[in-house]
MMTF fields as JSON, N, C-alpha, C and O atoms, coordinates in Angstrom:
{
  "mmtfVersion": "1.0.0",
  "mmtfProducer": "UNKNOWN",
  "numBonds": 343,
  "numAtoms": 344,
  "numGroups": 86,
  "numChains": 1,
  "numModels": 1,
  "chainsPerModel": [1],
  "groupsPerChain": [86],
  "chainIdList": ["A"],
  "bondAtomList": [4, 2, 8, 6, 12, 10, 16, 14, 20, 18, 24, 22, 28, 26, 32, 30, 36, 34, 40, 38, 44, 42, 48, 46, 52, 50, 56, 54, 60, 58, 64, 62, 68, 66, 72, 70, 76, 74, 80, 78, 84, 82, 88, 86, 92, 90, 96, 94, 100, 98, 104, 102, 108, 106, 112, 110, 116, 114, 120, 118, 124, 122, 128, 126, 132, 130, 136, 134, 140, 138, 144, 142, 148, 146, 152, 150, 156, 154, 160, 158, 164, 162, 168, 166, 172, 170, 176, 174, 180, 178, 184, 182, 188, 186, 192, 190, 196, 194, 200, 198, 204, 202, 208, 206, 212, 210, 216, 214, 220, 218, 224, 222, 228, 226, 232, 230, 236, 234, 240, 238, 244, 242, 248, 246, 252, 250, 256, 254, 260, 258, 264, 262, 268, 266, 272, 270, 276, 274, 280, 278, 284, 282, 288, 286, 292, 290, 296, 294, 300, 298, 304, 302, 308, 306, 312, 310, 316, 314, 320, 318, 324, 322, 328, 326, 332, 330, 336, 334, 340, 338],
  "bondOrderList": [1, 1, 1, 1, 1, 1, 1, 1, 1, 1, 1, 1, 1, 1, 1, 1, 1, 1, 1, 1, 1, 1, 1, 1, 1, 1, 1, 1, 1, 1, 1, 1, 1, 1, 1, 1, 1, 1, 1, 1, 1, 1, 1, 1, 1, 1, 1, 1, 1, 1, 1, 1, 1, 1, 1, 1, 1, 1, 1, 1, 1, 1, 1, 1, 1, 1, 1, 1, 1, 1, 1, 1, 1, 1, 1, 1, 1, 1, 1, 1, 1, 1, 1, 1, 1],
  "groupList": [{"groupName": "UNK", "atomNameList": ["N", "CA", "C", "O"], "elementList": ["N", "C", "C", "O"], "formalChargeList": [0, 0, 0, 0], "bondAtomList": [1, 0, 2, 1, 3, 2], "bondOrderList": [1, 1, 2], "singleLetterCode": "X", "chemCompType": "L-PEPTIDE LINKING"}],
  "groupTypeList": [0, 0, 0, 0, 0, 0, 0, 0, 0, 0, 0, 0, 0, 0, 0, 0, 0, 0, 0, 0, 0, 0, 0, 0, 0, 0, 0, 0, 0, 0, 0, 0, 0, 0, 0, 0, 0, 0, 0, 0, 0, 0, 0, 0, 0, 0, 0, 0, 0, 0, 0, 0, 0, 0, 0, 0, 0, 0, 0, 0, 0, 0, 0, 0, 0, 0, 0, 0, 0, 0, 0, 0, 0, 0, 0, 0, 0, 0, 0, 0, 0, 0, 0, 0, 0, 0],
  "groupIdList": [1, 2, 3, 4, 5, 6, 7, 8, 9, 10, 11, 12, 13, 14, 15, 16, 17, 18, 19, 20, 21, 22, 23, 24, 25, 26, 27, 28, 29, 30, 31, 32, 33, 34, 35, 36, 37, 38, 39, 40, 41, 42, 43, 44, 45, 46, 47, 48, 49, 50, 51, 52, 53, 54, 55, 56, 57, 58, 59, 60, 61, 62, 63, 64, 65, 66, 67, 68, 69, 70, 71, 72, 73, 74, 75, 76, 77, 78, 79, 80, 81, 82, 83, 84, 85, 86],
  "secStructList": [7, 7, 7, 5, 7, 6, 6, 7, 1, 5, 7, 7, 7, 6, 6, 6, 1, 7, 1, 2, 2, 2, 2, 2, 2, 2, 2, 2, 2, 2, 2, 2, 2, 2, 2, 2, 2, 1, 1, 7, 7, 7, 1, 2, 2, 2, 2, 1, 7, 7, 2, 2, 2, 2, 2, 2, 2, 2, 2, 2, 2, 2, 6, 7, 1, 7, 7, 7, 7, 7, 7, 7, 6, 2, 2, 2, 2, 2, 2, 2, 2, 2, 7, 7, 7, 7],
  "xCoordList": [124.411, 124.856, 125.653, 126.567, 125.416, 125.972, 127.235, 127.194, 128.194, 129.158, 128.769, 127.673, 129.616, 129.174, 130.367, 131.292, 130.781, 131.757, 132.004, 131.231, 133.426, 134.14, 133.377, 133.548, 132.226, 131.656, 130.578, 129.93, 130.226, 129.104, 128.515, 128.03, 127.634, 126.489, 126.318, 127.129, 124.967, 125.242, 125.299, 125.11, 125.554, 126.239, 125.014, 124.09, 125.521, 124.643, 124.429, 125.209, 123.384, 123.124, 123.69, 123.245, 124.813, 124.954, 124.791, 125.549, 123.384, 122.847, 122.479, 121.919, 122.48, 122.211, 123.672, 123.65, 124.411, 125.659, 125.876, 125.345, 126.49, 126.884, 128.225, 128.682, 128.869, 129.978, 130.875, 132.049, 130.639, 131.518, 131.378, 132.446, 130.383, 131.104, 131.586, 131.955, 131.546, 132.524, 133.5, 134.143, 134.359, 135.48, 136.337, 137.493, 135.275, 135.423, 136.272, 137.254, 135.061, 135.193, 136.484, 137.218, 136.649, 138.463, 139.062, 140.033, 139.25, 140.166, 141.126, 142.319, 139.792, 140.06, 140.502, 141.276, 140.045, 140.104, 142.159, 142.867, 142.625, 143.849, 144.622, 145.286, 144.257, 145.273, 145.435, 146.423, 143.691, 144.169, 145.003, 146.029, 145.349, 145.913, 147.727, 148.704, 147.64, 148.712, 149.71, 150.857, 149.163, 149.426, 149.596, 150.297, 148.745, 149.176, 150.386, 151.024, 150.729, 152.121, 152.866, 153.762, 152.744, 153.94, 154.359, 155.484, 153.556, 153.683, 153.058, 152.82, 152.903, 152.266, 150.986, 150.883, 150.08, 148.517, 148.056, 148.13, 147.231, 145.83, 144.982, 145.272, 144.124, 142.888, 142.01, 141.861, 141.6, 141.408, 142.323, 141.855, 143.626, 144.116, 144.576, 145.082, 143.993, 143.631, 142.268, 141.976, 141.452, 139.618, 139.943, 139.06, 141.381, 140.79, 142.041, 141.983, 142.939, 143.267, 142.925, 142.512, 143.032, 142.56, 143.209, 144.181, 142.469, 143.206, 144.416, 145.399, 144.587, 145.759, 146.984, 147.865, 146.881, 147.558, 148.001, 149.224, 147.561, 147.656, 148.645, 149.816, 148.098, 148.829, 150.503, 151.503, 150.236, 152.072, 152.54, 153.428, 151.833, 152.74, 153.063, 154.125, 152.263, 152.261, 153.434, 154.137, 153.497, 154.572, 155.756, 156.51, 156.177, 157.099, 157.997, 159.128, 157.211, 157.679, 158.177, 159.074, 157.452, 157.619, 158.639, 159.265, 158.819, 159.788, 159.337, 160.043, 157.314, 157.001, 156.342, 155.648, 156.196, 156.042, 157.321, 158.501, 156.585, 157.94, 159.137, 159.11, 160.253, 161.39, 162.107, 162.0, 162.577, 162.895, 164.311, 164.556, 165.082, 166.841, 167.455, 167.746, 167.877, 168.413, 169.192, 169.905, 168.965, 170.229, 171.141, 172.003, 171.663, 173.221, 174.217, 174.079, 175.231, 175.746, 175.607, 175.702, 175.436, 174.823, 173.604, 173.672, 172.628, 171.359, 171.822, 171.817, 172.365, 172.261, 173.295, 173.304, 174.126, 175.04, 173.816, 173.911, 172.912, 172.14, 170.96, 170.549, 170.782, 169.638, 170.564, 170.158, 171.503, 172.858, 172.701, 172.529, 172.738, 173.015, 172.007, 172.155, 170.606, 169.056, 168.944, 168.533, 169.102, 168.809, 169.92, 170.196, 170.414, 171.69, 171.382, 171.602, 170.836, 170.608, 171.823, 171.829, 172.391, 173.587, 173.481, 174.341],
  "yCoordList": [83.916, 82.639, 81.928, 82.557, 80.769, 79.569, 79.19, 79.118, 78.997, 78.327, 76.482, 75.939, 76.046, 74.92, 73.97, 74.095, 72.858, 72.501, 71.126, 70.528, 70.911, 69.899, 68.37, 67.56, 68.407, 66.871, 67.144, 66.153, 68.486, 68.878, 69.01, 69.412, 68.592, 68.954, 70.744, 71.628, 70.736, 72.343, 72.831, 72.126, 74.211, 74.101, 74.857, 75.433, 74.53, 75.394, 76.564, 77.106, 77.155, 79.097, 79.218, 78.669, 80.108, 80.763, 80.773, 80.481, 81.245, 81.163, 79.909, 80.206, 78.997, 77.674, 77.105, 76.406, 77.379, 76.912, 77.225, 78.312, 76.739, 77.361, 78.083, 78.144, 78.55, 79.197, 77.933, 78.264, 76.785, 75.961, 75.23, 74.948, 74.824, 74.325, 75.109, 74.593, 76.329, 77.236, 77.127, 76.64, 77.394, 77.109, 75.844, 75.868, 74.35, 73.472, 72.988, 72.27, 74.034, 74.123, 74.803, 74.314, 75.819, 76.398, 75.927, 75.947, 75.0, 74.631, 73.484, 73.434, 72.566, 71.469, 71.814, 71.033, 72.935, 73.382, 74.062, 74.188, 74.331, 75.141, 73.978, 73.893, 72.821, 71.623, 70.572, 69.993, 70.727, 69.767, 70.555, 69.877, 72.047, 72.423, 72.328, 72.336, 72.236, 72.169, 70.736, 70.829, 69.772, 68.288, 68.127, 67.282, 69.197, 68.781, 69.149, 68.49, 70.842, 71.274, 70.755, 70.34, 70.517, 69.718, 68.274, 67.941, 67.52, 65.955, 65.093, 63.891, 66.166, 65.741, 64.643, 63.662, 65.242, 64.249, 64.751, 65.968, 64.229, 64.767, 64.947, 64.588, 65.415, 66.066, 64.422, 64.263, 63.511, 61.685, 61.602, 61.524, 61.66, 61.1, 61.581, 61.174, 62.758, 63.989, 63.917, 64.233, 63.472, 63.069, 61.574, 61.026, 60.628, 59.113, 59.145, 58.152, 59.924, 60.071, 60.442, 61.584, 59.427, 59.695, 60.789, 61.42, 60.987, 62.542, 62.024, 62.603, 61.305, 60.437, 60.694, 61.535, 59.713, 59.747, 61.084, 61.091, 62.192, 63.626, 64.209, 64.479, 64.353, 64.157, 63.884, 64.588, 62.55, 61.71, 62.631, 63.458, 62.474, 63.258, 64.872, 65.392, 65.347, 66.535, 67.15, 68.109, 66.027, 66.09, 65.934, 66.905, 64.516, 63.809, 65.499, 65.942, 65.84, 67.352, 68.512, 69.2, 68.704, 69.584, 69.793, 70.844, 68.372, 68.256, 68.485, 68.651, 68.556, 68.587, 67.502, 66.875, 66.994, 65.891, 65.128, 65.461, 63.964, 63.113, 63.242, 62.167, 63.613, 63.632, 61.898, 61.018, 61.888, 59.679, 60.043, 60.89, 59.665, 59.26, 58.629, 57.491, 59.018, 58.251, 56.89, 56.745, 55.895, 54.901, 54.67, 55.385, 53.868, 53.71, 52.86, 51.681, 53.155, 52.572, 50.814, 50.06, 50.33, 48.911, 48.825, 48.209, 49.422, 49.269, 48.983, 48.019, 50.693, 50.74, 49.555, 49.431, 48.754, 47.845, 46.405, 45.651, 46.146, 45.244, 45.416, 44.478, 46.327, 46.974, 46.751, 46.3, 47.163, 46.843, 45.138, 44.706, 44.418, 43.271, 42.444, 41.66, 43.09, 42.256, 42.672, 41.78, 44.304, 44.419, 44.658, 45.828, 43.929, 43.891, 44.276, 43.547, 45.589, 46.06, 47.15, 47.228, 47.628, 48.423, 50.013, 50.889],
  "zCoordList": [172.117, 171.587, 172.67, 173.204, 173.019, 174.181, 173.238, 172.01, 173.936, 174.031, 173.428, 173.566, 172.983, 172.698, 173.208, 172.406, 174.471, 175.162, 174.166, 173.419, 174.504, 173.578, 173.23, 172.319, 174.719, 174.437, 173.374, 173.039, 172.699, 172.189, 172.057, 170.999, 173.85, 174.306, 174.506, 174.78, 174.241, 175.299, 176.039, 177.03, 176.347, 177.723, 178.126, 177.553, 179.772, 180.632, 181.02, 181.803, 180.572, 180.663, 182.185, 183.193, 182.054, 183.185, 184.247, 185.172, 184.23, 185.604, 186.159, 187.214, 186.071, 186.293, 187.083, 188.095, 186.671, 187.139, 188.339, 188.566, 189.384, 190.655, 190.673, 189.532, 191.428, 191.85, 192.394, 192.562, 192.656, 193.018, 191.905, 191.363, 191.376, 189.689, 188.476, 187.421, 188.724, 188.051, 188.343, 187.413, 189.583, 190.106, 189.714, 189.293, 190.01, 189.709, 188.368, 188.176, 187.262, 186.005, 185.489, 184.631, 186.024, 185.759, 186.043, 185.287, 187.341, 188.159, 187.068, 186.768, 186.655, 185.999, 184.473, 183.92, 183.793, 182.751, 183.007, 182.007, 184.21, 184.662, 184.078, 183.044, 185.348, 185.618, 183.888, 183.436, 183.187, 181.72, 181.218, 181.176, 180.602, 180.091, 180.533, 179.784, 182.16, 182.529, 182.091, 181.652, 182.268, 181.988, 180.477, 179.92, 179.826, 178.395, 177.724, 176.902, 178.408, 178.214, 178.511, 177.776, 180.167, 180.559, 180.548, 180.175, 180.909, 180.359, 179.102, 178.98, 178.262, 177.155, 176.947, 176.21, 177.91, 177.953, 177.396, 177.562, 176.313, 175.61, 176.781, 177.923, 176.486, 177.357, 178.088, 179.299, 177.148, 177.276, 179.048, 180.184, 178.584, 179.623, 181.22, 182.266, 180.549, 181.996, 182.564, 183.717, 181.652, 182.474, 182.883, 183.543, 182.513, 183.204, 184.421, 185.146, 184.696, 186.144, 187.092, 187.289, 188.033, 189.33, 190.012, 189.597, 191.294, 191.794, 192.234, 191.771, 192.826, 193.437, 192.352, 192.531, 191.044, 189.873, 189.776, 189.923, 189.597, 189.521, 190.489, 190.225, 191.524, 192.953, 192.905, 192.764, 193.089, 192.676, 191.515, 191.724, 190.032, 189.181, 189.285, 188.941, 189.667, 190.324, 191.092, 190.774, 192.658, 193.855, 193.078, 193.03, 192.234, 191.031, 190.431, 190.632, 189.922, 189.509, 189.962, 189.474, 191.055, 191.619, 192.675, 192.811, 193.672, 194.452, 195.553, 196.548, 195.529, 196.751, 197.651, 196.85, 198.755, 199.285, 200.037, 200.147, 200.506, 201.06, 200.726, 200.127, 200.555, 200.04, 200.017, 200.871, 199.162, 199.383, 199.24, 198.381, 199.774, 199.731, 198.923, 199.289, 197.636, 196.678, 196.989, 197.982, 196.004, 196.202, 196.663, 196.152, 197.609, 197.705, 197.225, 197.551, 196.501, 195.526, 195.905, 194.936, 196.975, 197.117, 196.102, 195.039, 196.49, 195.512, 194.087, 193.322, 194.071, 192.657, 191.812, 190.587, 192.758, 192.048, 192.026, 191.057, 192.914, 193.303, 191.718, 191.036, 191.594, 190.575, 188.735, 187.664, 189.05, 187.743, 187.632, 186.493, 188.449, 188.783, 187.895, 186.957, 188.78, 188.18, 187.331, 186.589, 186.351, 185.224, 184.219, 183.953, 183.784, 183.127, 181.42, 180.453, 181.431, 180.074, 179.605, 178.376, 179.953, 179.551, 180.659, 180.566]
}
């Protein structure tokens, strides 16, 4: 008995599949599950991000990438200034 995948087509016997779209297939199956725990995406909004999008939120989290230099209380008084919401 085949597996039957969420779009409800059927799936592809086994052997048909390659080893890089298996991989493919976990990989992506790793990262939706990951995004859903952690930033609360339905599965929808994990197939319409780009890798990029992923990427940034990804680095965003993790603390890995460019490192940026927080504010200096100039800014942040300049930023108080323009958005004067409380």
């Amino acid at each position: 008995m085949s597996a039957v995948p969420a779009s409800g087509a059927p799936a592809e016997p086994e052997s048909r599949i390659s080893t890089g779209e298996r991989r493919f297939a976990e990989a992506a199956r790793r990262l939706s599950g990951m995004t859903g725990l952690v930033f609360g995406w339905p599965p929808d909004a994990f197939w319409r991000a780009t890798p990029a999008e992923l990427e940034a939120l990804l680095e965003a989290a993790t603390g890995d990438g460019d490192e940026i230099d927080p504010p200096d209380r100039q800014a942040v008084a300049r930023l108080m200034e323009a958005f004067p919401d409380g």
